[in-house]
RODO-2510 file (C-alpha; in nm, 4 decimals, decimal comma):
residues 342
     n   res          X          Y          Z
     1     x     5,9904     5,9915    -1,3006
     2     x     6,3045     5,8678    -1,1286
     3     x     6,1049     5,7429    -0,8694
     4     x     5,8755     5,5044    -1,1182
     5     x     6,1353     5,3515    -1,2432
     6     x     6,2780     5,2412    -0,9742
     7     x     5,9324     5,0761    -0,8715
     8     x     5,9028     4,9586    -1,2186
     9     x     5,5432     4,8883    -1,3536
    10     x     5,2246     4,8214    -1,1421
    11     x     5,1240     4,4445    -1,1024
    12     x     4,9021     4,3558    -1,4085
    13     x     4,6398     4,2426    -1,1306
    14     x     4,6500     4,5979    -0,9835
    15     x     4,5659     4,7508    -1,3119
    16     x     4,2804     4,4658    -1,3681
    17     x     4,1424     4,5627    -1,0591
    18     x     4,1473     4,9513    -1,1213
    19     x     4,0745     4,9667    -1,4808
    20     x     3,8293     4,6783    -1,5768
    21     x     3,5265     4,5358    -1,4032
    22     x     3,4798     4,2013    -1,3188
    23     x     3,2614     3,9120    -1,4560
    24     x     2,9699     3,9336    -1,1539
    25     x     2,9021     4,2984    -1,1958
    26     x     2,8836     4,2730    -1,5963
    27     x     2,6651     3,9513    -1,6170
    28     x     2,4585     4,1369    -1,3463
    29     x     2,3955     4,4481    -1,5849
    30     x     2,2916     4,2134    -1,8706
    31     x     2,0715     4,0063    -1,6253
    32     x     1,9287     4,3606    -1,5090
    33     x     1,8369     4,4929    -1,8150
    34     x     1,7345     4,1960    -1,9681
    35     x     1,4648     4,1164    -1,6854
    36     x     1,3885     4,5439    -1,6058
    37     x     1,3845     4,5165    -1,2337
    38     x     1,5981     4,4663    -0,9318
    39     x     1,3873     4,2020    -0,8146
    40     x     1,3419     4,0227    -1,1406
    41     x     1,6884     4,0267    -1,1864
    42     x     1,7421     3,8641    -0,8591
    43     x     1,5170     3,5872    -0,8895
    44     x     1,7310     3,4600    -1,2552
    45     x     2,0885     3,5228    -1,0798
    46     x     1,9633     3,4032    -0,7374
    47     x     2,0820     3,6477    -0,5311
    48     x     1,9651     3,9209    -0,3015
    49     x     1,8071     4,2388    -0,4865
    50     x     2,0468     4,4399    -0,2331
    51     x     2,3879     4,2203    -0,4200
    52     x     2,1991     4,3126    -0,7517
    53     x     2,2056     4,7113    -0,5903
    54     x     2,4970     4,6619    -0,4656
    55     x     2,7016     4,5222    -0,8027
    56     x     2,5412     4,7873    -1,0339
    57     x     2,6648     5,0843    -0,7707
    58     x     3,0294     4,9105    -0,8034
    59     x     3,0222     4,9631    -1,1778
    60     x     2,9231     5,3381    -1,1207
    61     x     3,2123     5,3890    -0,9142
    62     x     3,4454     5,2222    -1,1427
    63     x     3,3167     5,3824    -1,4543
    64     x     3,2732     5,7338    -1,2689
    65     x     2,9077     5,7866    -1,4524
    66     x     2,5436     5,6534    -1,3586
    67     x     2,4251     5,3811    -1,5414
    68     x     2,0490     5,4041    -1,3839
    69     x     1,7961     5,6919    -1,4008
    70     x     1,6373     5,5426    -1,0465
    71     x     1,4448     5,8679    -1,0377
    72     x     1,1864     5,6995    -1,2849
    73     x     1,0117     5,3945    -1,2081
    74     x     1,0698     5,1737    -1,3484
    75     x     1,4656     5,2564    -1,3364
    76     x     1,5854     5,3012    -1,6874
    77     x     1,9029     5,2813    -1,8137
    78     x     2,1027     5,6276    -1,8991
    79     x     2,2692     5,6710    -2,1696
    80     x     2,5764     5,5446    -2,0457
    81     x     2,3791     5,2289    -1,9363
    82     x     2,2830     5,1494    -2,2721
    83     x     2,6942     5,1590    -2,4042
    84     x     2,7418     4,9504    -2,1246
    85     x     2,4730     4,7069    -2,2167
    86     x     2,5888     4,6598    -2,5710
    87     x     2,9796     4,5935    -2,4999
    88     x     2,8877     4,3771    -2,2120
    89     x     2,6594     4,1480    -2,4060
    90     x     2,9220     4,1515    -2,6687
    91     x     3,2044     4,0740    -2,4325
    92     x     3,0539     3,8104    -2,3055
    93     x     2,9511     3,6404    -2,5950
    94     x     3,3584     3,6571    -2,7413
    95     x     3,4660     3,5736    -2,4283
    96     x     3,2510     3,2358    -2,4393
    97     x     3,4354     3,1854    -2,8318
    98     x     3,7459     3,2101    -2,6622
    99     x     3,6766     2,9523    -2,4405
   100     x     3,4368     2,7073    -2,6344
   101     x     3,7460     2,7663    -2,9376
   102     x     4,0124     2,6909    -2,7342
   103     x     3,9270     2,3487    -2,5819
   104     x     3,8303     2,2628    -2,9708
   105     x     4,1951     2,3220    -3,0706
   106     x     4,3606     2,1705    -2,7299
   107     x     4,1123     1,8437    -2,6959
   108     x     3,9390     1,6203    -2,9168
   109     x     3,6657     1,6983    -2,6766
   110     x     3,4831     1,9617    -2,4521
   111     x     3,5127     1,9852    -2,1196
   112     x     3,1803     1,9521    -2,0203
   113     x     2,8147     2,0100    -2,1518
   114     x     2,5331     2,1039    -2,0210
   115     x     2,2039     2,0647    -2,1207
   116     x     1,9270     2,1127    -1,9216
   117     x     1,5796     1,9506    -1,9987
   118     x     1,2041     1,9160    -1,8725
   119     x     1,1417     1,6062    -1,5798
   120     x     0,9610     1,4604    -1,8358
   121     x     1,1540     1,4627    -2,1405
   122     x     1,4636     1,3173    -1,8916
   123     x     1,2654     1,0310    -1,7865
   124     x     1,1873     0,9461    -2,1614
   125     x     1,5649     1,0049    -2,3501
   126     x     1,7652     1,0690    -2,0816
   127     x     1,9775     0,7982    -2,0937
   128     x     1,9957     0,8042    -2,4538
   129     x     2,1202     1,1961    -2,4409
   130     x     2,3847     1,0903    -2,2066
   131     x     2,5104     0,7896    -2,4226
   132     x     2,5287     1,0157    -2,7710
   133     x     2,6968     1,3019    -2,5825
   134     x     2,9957     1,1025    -2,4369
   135     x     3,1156     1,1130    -2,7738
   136     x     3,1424     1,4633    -2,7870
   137     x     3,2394     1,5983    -2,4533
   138     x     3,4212     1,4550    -2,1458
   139     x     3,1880     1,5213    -1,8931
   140     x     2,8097     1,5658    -1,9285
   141     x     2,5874     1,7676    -1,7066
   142     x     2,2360     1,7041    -1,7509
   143     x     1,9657     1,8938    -1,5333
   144     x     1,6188     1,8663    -1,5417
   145     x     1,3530     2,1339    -1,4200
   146     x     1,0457     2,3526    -1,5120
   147     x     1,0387     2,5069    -1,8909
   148     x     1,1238     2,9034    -1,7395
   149     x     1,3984     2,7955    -1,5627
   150     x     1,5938     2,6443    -1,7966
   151     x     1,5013     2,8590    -2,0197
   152     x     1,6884     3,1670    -1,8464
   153     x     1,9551     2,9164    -1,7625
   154     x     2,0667     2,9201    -2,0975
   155     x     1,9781     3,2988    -2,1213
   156     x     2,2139     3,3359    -1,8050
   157     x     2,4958     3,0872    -1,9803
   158     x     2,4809     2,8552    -1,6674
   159     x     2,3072     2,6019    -1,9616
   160     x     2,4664     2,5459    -2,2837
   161     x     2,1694     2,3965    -2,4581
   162     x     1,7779     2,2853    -2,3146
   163     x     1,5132     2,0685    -2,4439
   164     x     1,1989     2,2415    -2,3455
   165     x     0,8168     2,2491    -2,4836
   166     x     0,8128     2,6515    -2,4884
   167     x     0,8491     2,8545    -2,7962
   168     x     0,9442     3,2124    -2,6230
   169     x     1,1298     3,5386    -2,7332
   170     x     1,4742     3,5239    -2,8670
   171     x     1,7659     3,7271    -2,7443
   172     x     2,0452     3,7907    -2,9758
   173     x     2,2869     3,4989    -3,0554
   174     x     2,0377     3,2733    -2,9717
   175     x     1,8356     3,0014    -3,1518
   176     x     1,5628     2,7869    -3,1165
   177     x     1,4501     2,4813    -3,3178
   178     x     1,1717     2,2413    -3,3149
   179     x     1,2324     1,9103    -3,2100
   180     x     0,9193     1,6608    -3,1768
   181     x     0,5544     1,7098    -3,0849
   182     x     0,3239     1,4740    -2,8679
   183     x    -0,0470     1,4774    -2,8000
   184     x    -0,1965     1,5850    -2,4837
   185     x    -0,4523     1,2982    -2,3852
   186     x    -0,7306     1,2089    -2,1413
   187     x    -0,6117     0,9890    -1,8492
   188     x    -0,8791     0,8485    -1,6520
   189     x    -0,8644     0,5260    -1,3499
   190     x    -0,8688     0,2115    -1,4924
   191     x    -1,2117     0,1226    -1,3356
   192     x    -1,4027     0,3736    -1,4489
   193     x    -1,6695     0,2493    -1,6874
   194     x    -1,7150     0,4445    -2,0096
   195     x    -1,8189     0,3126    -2,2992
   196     x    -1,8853     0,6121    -2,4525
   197     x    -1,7672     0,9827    -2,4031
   198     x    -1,9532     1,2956    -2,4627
   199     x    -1,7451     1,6122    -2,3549
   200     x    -1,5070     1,7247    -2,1459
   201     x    -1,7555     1,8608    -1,9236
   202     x    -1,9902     1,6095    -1,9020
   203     x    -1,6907     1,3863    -1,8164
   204     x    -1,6170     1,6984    -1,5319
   205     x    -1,9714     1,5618    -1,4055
   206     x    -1,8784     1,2167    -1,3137
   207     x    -1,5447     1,2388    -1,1976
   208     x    -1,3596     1,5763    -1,1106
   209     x    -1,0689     1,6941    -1,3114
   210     x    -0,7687     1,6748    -1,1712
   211     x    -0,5148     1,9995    -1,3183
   212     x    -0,1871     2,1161    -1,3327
   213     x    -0,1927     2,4775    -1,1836
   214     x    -0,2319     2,7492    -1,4211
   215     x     0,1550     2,8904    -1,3611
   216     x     0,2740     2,5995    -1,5275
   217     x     0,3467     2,5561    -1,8908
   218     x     0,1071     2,2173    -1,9708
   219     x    -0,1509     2,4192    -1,7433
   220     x    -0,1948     2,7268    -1,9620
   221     x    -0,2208     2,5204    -2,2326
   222     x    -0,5300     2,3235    -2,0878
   223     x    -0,6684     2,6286    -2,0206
   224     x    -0,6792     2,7757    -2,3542
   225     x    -0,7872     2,4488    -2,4499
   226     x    -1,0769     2,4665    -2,2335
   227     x    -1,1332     2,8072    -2,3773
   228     x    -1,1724     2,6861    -2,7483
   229     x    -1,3475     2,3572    -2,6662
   230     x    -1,6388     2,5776    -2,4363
   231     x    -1,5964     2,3535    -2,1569
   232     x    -1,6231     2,5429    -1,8150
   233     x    -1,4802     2,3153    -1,5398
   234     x    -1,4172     2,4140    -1,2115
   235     x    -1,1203     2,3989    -1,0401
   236     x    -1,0413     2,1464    -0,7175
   237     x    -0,7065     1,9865    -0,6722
   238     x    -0,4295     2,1343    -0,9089
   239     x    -0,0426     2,0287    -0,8965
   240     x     0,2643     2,1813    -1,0407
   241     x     0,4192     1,8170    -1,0994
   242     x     0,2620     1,5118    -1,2568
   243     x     0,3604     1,2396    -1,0231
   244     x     0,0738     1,3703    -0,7820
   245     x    -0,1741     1,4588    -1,0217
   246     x    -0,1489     1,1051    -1,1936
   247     x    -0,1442     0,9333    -0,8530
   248     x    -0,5165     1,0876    -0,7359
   249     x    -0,6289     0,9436    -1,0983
   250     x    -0,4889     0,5742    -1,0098
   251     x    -0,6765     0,6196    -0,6992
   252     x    -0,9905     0,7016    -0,8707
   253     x    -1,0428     1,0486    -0,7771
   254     x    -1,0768     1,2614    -1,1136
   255     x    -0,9426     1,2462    -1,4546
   256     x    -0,6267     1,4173    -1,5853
   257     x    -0,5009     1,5877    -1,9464
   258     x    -0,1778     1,5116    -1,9416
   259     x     0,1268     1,3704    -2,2152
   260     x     0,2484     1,0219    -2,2834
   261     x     0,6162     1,1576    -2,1604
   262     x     0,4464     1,2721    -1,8452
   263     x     0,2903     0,9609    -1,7848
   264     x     0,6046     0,7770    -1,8993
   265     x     0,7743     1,0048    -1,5986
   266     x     0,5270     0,8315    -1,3475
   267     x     0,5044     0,4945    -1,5277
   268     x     0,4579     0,3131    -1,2782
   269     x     0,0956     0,3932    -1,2075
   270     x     0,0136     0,2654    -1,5623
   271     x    -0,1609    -0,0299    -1,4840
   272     x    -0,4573     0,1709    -1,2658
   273     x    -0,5282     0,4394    -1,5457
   274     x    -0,7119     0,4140    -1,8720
   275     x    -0,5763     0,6370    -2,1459
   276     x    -0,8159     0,7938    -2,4056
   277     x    -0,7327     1,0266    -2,7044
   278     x    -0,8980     1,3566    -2,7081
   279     x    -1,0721     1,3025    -3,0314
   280     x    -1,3265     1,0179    -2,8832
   281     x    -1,4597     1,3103    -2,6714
   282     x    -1,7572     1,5331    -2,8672
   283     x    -1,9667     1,8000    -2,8703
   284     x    -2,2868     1,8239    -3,0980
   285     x    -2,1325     1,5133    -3,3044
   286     x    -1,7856     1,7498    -3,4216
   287     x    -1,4724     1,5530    -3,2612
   288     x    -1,2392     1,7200    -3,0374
   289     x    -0,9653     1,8887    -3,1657
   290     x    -0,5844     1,7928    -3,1062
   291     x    -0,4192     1,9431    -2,8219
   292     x    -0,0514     1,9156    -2,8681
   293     x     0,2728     2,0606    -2,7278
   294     x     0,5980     2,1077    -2,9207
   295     x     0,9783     2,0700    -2,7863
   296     x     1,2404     2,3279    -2,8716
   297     x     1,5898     2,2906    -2,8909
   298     x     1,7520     2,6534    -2,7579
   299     x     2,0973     2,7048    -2,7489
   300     x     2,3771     2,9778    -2,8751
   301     x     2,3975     2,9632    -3,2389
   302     x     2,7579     3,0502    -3,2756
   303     x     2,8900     2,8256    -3,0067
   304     x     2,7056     2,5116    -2,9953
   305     x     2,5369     2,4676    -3,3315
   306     x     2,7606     2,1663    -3,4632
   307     x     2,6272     1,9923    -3,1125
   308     x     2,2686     2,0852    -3,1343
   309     x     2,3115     1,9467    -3,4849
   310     x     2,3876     1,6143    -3,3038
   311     x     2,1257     1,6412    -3,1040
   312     x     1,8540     1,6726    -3,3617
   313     x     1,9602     1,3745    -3,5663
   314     x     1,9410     1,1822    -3,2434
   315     x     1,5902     1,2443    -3,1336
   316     x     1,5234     1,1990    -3,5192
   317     x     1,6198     0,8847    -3,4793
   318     x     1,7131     0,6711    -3,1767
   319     x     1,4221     0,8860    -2,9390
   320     x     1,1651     0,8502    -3,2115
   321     x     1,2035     0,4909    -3,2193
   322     x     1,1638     0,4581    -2,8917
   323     x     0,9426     0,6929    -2,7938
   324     x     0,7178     0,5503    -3,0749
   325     x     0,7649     0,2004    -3,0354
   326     x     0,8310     0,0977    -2,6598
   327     x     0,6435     0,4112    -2,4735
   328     x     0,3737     0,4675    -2,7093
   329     x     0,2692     0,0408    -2,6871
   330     x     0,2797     0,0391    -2,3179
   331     x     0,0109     0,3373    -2,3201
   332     x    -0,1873     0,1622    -2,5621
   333     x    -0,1759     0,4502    -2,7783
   334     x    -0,0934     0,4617    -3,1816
   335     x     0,2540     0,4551    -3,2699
   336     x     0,2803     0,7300    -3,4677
   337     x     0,1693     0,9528    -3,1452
   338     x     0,4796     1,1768    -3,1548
   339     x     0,6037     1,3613    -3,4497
   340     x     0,9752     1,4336    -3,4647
   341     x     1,0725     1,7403    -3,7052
   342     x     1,2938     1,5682    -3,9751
***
C-alpha cells in the first residue's frame, strides 16, 4: 500500500486504455452485426476484412470472453456478443446527444452538416439546400452518390441526413419520410419521327433501348415495370450513370426511361432528345400506367429532426417551385410533373 501512494493514481489515459474500448472497435461490432459478415462489413466501413478480424479479436481480449461463435457459418454472435451489441448501439447513439447537445448550448449554430444526396437530386436543389442550410450550421457538407451508399452512410453516422429515392428497412433511432415524387418518362432523339406510339416493345423494334443496369436503383424499377407492362426487351448497352445513357439517345442510338431530375443532371443534351410521357404508349387501346419513384428523407430522429423539419418545408416550397416551373418547362413536360408531400 505504501508503495501506491507514493506513485499516486494511474494516468486517467492508462485506465482508458485498459478498461474501455475504443470508438473503431465498437462502431466495427455494430457495422458487423448489422451487415452479418466480415466481408459485408468491410465493404460499409471500407476497410480490409482482416482490420474488421482484427478489431473484433481486440475486443475479445479486452473483454476476456468471445463475442463470435466462428464455428458456425455464418459466424453468430454469442451471448456475450449480443450484450455487446445492445450497449454499443446505445453508446453510440448518447454519445452523438452529447455532442449534437453541446454545440446547441455553446453556438447559435452546428458545426457542420452533412447531408448526402443522389447526383441527380444535387444537380436539381443543390444550390438551394446549401443556401437554406447556412442558416443553420456553419459549415455544410454536401455529398452526392448512389442511393445504397448513402444510405449506409447515414447508417454508419459518417451522414447526418440523405435525400434518396429508396424506401428500405429501418434501424432503430432512425426515420424516414417522404419527400416528393416524379414520373419516370420516355426519352427518345429528337429526330426520330413518331407520330404515334404503340408499346414499349414495338418502340424496342425501331430503336434499341438504352438501360440503366439492373444493380441500380432506377434499373430495378424499369424492370419490374417491364414485368407488369408484358414488354420483353432485350438487353444491349446498359449504364450505371445517366450522363452516358442520355448521350447514346442524343446521338440517335436507342431510347431511354429515365426522370426529369436525371435529365435535368445532363441538361445539356436537351435540345437532341424528344421527351414523351409513358401514358401516350398502349397496349390493346388501355394506356400505360405511371411509373414513378419517390424521395425519402432519412436521418436520426432524436438528433436531427428540428433540421429535417427544415428541410421538408423547403422542398415544399422553394424546390417545388422550381422544379415545377423552370425544369419541368424546359422538358416540355406538365407542370404539375412532381408531387411534393405537403
Amino acid at each position: 500500500m505504501a508503495l501506491e501512494t507514493l506513485q499516486g493514481p494511474a494516468p486517467m489515459n492508462d485506465i482508458a486504455k485498459n478498461r474501455y474500448p475504443d470508438w473503431e472497435p465498437l462502431l466495427t461490432w455494430i457495422a458487423l452485426t448489422q451487415a452479418g459478415s466480415v466481408s459485408k462489413a468491410s465493404r460499409r466501413l471500407g476497410i480490409s476484412q482482416a482490420a474488421v478480424s482484427q478489431r473484433v479479436k481486440a475486443l475479445e481480449t479486452l473483454f476476456a470472453t468471445t463475442l463470435l461463435d466462428r464455428a458456425s457459418r455464418p459466424a453468430r454472435q454469442t451471448a456475450a456478443g449480443k450484450r455487446l451489441s445492445d450497449h454499443a448501439s446505445s453508446l453510440i447513439k448518447h454519445a452523438d446527444e452529447m455532442m449534437n447537445g453541446v454545440r446547441r448550448i455553446s453556438r447559435s449554430k452546428m458545426n457542420v452538416v452533412r447531408l448526402g444526396c443522389t447526383d441527380s437530386f444535387a444537380a436539381a436543389g443543390g444550390s438551394i439546400i446549401i443556401r437554406a442550410l447556412s442558416s443553420s450550421a456553419r459549415e455544410i457538407h454536401l455529398w452526392s452518390g448512389s442511393t445504397g451508399r448513402l444510405e449506409e452512410s447515414v447508417v454508419q453516422r459518417e451522414l447526418d441526413l440523405a435525400i434518396t429515392p429508396m424506401d428500405g428497412e429501418l434501424l432503430e433511432g432512425m426515420k424516414k419520410v417522404r419527400l416528393f415524387t416524379e414520373p419516370f418518362v420516355a426519352v427518345l432523339p429528337a429526330s426520330f419521327d413518331a407520330e404515334t406510339f404503340g408499346t414499349l416493345g414495338d418502340l424496342a423494334c425501331a430503336l434499341p433501348l438504352i438501360r440503366y443496369t439492373s444493380r441500380s436503383r432506377n434499373g430495378k424499377q424499369i424492370d419490374e415495370y417491364f414485368a407488369r407492362t408484358g414488354d420483353k426487351i432485350g438487353r444491349t448497352c446498359q449504364f450505371d450513370t445517366t450522363e452516358p445513357l442520355l448521350n447514346l439517345v442524343a446521338n440517335g442510338l436507342g431510347f431511354a426511361l429515365t426522370t426529369p431530375l436525371c435529365i435535368w443532371q445532363a441538361r445539356h443534351h436537351i435540345p437532341q432528345l424528344k421527351i414523351v410521357d409513358l401514358r401516350r404508349f398502349s397496349r390493346r387501346g388501355k394506356v400505360y400506367p405511371k411509373l414513378e419513384r419517390t424521395f425519402f428523407l432519412s436521418y436520426r430522429d432524436e438528433e436531427f429532426g428540428g433540421l429535417a423539419d427544415e428541410l421538408r418545408s423547403l422542398i415544399a416550397n422553394s424546390f417545388e417551385r422550381q422544379v415545377n416551373t423552370d425544369i419541368m418547362s424546359a422538358l416540355s413536360l406538365q407542370e404539375d410533373a412532381v408531387t411534393v408531400v405537403k
